[in-house]
C-alpha positions as protocol buffer text, in pm:
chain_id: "A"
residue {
  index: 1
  type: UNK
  ca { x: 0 y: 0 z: 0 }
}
residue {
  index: 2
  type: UNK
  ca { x: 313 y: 238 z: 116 }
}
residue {
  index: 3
  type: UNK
  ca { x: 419 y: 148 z: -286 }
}
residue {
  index: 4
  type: UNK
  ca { x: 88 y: 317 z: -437 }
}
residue {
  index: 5
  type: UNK
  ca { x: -52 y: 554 z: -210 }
}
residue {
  index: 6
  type: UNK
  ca { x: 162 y: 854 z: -439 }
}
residue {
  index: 7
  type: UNK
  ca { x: 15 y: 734 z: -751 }
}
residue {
  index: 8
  type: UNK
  ca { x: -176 y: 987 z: -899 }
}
residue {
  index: 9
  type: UNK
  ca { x: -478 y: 729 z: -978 }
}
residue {
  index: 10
  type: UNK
  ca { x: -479 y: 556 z: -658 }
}
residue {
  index: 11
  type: UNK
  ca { x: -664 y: 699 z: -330 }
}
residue {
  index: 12
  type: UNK
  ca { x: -577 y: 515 z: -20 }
}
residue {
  index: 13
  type: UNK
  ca { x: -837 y: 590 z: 313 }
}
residue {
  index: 14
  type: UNK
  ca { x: -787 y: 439 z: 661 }
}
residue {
  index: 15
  type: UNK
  ca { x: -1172 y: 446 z: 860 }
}
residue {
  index: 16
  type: UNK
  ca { x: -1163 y: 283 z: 1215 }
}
residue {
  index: 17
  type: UNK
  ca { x: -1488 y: 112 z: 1277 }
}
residue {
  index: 18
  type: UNK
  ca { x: -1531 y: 351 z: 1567 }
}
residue {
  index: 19
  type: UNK
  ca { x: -1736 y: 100 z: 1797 }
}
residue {
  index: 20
  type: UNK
  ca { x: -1950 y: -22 z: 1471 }
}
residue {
  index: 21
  type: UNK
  ca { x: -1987 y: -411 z: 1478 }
}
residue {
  index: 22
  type: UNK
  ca { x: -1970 y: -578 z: 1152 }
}
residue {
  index: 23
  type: UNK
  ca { x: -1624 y: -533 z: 1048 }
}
residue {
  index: 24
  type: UNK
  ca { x: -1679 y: -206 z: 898 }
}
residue {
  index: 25
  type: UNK
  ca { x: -1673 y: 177 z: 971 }
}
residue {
  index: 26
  type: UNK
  ca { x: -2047 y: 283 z: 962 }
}
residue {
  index: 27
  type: UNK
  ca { x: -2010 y: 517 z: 662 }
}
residue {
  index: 28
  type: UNK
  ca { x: -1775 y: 310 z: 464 }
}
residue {
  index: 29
  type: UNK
  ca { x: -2023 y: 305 z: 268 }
}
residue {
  index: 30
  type: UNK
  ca { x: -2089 y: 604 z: 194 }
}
residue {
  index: 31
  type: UNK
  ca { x: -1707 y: 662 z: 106 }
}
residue {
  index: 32
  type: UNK
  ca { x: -1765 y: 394 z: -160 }
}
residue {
  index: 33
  type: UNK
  ca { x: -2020 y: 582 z: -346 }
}
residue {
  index: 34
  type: UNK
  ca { x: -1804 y: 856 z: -303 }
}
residue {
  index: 35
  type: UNK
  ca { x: -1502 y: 745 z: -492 }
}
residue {
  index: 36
  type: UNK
  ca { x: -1755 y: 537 z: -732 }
}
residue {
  index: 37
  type: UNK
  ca { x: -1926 y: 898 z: -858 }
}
residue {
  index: 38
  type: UNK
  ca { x: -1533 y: 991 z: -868 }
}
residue {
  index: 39
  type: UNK
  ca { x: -1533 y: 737 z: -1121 }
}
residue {
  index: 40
  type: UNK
  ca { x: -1276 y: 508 z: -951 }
}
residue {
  index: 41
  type: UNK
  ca { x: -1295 y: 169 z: -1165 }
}
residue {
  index: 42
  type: UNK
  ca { x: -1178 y: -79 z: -848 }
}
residue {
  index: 43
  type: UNK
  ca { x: -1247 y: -12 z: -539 }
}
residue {
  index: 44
  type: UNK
  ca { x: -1108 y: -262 z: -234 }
}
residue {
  index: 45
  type: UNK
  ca { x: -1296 y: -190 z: 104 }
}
residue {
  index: 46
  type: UNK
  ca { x: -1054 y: -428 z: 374 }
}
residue {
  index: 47
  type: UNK
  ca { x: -1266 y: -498 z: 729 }
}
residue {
  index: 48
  type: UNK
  ca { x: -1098 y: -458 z: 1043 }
}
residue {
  index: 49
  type: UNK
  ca { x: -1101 y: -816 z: 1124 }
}
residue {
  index: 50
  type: UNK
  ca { x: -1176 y: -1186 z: 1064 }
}
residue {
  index: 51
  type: UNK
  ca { x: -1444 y: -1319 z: 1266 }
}
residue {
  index: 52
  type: UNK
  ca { x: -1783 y: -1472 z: 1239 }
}
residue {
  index: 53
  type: UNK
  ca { x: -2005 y: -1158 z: 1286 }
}
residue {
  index: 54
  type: UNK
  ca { x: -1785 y: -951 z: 1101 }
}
residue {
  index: 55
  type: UNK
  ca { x: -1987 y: -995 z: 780 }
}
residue {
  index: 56
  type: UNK
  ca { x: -2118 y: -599 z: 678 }
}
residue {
  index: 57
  type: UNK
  ca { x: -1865 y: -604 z: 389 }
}
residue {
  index: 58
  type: UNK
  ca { x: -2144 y: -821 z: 214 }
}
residue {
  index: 59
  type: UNK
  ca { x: -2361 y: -528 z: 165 }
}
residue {
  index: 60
  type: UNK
  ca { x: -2079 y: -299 z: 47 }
}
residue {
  index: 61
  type: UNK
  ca { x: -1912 y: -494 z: -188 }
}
residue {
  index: 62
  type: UNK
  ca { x: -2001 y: -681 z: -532 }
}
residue {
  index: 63
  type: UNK
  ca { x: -1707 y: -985 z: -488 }
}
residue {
  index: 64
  type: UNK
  ca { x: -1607 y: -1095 z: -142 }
}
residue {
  index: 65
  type: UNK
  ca { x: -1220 y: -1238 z: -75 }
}
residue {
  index: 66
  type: UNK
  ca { x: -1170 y: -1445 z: 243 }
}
residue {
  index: 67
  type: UNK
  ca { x: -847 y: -1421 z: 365 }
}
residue {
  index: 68
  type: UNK
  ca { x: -710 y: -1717 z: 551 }
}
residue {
  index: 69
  type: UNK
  ca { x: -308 y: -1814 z: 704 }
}
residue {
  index: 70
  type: UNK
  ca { x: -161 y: -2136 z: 779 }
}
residue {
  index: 71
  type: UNK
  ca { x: -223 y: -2247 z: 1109 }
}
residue {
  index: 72
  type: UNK
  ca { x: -597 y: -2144 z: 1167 }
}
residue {
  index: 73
  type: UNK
  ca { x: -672 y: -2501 z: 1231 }
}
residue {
  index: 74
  type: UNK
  ca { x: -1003 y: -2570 z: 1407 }
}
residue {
  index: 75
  type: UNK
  ca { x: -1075 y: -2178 z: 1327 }
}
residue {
  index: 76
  type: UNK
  ca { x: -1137 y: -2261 z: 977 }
}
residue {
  index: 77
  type: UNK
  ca { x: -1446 y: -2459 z: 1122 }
}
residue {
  index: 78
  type: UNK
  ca { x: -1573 y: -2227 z: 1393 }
}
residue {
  index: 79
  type: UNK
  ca { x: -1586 y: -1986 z: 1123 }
}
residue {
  index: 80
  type: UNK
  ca { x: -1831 y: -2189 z: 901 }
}
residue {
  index: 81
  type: UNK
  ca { x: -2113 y: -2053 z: 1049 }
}
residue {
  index: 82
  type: UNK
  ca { x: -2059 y: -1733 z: 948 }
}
residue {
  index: 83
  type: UNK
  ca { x: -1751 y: -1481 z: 727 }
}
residue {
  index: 84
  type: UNK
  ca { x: -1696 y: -1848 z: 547 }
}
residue {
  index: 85
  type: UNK
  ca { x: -2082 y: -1837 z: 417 }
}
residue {
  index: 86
  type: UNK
  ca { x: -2028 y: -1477 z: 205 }
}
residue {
  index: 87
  type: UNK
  ca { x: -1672 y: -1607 z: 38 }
}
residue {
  index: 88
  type: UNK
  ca { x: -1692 y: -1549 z: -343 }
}
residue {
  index: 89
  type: UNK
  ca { x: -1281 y: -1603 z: -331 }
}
residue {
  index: 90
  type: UNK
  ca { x: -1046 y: -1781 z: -73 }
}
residue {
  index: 91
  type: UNK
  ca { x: -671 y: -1667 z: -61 }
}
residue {
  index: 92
  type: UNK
  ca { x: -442 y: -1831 z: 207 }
}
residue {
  index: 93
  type: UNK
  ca { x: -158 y: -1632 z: 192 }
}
residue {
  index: 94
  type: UNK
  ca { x: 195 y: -1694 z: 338 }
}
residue {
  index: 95
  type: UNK
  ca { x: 173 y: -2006 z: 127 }
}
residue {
  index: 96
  type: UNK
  ca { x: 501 y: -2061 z: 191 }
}
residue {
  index: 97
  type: UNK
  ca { x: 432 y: -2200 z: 546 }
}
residue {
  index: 98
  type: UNK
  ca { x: 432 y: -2486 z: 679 }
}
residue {
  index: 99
  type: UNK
  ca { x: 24 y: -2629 z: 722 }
}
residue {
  index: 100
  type: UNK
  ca { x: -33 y: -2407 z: 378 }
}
residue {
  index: 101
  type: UNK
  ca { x: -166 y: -2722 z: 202 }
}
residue {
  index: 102
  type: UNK
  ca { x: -387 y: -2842 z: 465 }
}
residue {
  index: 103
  type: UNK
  ca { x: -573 y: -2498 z: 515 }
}
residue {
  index: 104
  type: UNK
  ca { x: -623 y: -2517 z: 170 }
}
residue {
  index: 105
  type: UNK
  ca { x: -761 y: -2869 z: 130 }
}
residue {
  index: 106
  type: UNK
  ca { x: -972 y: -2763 z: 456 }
}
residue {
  index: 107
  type: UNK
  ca { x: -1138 y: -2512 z: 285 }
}
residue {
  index: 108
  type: UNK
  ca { x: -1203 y: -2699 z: -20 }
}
residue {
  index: 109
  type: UNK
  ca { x: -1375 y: -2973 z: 222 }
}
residue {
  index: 110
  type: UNK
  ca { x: -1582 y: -2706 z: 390 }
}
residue {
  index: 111
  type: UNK
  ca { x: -1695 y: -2587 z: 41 }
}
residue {
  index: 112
  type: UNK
  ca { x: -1780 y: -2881 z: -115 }
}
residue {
  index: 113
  type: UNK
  ca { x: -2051 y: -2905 z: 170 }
}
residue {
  index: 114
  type: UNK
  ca { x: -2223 y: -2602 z: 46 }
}
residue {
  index: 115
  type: UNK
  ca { x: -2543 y: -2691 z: -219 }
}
residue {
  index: 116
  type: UNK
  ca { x: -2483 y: -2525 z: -527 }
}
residue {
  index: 117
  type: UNK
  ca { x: -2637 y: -2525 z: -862 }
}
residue {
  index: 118
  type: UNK
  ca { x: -2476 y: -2638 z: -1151 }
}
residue {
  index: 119
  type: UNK
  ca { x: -2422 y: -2255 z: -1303 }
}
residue {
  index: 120
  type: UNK
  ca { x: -2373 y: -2146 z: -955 }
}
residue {
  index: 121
  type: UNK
  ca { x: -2006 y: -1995 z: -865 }
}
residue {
  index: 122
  type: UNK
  ca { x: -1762 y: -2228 z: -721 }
}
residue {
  index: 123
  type: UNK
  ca { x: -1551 y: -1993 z: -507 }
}
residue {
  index: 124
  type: UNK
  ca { x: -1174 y: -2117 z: -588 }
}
residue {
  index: 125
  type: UNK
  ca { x: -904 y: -2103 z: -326 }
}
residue {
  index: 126
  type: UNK
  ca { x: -599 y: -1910 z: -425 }
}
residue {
  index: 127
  type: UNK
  ca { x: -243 y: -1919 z: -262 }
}
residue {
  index: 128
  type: UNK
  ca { x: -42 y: -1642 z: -224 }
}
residue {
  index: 129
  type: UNK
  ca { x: 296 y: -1497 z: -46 }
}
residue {
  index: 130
  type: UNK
  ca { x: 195 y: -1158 z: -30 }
}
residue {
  index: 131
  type: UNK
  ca { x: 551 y: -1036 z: 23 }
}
residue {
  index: 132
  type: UNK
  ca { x: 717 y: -1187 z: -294 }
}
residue {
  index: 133
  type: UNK
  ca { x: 433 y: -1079 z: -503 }
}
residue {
  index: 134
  type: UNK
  ca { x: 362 y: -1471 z: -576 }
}
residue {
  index: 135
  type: UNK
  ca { x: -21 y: -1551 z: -657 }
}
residue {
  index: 136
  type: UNK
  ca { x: -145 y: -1236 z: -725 }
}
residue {
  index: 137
  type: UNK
  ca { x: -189 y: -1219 z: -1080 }
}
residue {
  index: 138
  type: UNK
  ca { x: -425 y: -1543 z: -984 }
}
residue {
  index: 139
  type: UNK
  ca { x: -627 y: -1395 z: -726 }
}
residue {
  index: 140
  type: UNK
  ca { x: -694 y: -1102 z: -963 }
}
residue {
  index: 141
  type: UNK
  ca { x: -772 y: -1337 z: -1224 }
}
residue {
  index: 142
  type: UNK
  ca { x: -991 y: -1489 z: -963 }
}
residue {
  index: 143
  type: UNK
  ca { x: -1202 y: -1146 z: -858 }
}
residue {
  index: 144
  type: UNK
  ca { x: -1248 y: -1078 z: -1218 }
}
residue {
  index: 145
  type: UNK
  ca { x: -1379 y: -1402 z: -1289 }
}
residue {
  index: 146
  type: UNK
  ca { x: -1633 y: -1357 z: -1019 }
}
residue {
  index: 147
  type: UNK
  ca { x: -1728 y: -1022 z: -1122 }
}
residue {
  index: 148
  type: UNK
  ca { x: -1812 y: -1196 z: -1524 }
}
residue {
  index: 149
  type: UNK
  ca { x: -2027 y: -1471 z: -1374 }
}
residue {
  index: 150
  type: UNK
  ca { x: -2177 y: -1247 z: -1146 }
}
residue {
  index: 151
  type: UNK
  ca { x: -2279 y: -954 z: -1470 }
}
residue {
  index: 152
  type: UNK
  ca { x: -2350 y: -1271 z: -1683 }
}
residue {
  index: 153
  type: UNK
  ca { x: -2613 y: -1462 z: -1445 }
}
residue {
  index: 154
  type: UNK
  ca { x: -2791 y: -1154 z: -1351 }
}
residue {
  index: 155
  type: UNK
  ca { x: -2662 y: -1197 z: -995 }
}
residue {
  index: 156
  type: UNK
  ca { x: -2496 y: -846 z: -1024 }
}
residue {
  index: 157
  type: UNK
  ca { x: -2817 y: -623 z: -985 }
}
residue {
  index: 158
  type: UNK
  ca { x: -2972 y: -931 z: -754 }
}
residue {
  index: 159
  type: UNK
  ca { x: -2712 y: -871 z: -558 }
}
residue {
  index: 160
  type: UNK
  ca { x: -2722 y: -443 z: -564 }
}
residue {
  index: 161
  type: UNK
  ca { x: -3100 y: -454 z: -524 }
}
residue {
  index: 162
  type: UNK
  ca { x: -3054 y: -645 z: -203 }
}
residue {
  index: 163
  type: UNK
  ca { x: -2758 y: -406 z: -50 }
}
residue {
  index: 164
  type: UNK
  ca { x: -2978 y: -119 z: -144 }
}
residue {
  index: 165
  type: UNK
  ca { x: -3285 y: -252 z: 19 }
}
residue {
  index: 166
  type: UNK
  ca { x: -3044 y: -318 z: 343 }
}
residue {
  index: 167
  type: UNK
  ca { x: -2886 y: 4 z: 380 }
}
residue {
  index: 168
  type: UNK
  ca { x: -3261 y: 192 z: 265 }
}
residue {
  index: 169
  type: UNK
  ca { x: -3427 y: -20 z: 580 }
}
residue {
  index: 170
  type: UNK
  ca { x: -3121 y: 81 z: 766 }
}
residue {
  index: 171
  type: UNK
  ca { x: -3137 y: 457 z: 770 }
}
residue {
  index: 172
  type: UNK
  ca { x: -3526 y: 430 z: 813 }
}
residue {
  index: 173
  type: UNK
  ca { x: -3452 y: 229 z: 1173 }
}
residue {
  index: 174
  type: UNK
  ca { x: -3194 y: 533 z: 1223 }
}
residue {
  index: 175
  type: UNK
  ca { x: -3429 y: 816 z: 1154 }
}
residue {
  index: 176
  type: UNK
  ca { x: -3687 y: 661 z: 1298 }
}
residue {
  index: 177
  type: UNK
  ca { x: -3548 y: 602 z: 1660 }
}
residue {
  index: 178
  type: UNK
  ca { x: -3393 y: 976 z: 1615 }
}
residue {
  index: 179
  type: UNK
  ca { x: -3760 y: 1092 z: 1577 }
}
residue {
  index: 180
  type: UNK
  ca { x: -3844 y: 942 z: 1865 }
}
residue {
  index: 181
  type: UNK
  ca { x: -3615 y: 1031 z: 2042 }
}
residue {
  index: 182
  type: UNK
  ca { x: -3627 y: 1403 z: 1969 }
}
residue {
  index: 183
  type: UNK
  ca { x: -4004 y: 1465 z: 1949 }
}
residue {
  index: 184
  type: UNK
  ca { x: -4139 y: 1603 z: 2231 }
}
residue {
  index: 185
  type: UNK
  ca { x: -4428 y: 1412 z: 2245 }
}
residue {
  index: 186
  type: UNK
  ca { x: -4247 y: 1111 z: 2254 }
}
residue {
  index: 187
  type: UNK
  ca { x: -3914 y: 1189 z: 2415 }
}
residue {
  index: 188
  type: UNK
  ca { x: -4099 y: 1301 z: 2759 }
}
residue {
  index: 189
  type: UNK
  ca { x: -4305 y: 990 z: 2758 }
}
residue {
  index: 190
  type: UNK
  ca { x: -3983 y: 710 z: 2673 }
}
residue {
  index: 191
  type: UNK
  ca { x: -3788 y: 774 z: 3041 }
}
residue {
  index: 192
  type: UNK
  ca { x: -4074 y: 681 z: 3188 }
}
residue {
  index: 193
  type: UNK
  ca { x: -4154 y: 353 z: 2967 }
}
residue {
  index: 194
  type: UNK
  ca { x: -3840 y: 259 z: 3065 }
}
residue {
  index: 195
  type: UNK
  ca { x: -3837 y: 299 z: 3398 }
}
residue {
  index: 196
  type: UNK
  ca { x: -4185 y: 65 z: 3451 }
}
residue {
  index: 197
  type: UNK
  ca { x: -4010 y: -187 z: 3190 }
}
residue {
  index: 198
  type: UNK
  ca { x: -3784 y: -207 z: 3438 }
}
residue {
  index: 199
  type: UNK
  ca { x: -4007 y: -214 z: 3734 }
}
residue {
  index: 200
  type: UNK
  ca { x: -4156 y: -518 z: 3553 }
}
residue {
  index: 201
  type: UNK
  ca { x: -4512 y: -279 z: 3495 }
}
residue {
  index: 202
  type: UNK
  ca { x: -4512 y: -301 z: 3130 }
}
residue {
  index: 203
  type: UNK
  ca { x: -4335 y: -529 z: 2905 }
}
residue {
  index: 204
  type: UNK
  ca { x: -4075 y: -374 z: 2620 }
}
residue {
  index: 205
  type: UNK
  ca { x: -4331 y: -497 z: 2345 }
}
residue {
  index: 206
  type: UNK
  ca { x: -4623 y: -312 z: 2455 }
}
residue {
  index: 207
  type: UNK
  ca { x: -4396 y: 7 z: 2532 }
}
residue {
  index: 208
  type: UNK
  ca { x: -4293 y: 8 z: 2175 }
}
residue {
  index: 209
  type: UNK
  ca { x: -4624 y: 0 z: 2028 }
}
residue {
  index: 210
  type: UNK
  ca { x: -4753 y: 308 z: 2251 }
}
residue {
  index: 211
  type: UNK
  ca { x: -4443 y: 507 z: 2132 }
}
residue {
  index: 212
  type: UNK
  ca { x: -4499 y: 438 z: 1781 }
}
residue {
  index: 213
  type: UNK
  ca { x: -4873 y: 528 z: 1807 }
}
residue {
  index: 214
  type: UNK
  ca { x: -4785 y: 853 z: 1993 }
}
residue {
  index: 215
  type: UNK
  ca { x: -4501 y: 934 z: 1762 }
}
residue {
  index: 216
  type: UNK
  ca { x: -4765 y: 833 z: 1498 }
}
């Protein structure tokens, strides 16, 4: 990154997640559109972490690279259940360690347990050592690969349509517990909800509906 980040057609951005679950700052996002309208023709958004809930980048980005090291061992299972469900692409890198072949052929064995369609993707695990610049040219052969089948099969705009719907639903939950919040014929009224949810007087449920209708 240190190589590029004075080339004249490269903009580099760090964003902490600033207490935002999900692996990503909450308006990465937005920063996306931003250098998209710039007309920026790739644009890599990297999370803060591997884990299982850290899974956001799925509504950000159109192809989705997993990156594993040698070594993970049971992790590569305990993460089944969730950042292994939205790989498009798998790259172990630091190849060149020892347990680099076994990651692999774990990850293969956790795919092949997936139910797929026969013109359905078959993410491919790539190997790569980063620092000798060995792999690379695959795993960008790999990402544009994905990006074809995805503009091909119509799974493109499937996919768009869905991140839109996400973030639209997202900012209506936002502005709508602002209103709320900020109305005065609400905001008196929500102290004291809370204080007999707590005093086990009225349950949360019930509390939320007589919000909404006064907000309403």
């Amino acid at each position: 990154m240190e190589s590029r980040s004075t080339d004249k057609e490269v903009f580099i951005r760090s964003m902490g997640s600033r207490g935002a679950l999900g692996g990503l700052a909450r308006h990465t996002n937005d920063a996306v559109k931003v250098l998209d309208a710039m007309g920026k023709d790739i644009i890599f958004v990297e999370t803060v972490g591997v884990g299982q809930g850290e899974v956001d980048v799925v509504r950000t980005a159109d192809t989705i690279v997993v990156l594993l090291v040698p070594g993970m061992g049971d992790e590569v299972q305990t993460m089944k259940a969730g950042i292994m469900e939205i790989g498009d692409i798998f790259c172990v890198n630091k190849a060149d360690r020892d347990g680099a072949d076994r990651t692999v052929s774990e990850v293969r064995s956790l795919l092949q347990l997936e139910m797929r369609g026969k013109d359905d993707w078959d993410p491919p695990v790539v190997k790569t050592v980063a620092q000798d610049s060995k792999g690379i040219d695959e795993l960008a052969k790999a990402m544009t690969d994905h990006f074809a089948s995805l503009k091909r099969t119509g799974q493109l705009e499937k996919r768009r349509r869905q991140r839109s719907q996400a973030e639209l639903l997202e900012i209506l939950k936002s502005r709508l517990v602002h209103y709320v919040m900020t109305e005065d014929k609400t905001r008196g009224r929500f102290d004291g909800y809370v204080d007999e949810i707590a005093r086990r007087e009225r349950d949360p449920y019930e509390a939320a509906h007589r919000i909404l209708d006064e907000w309403k």
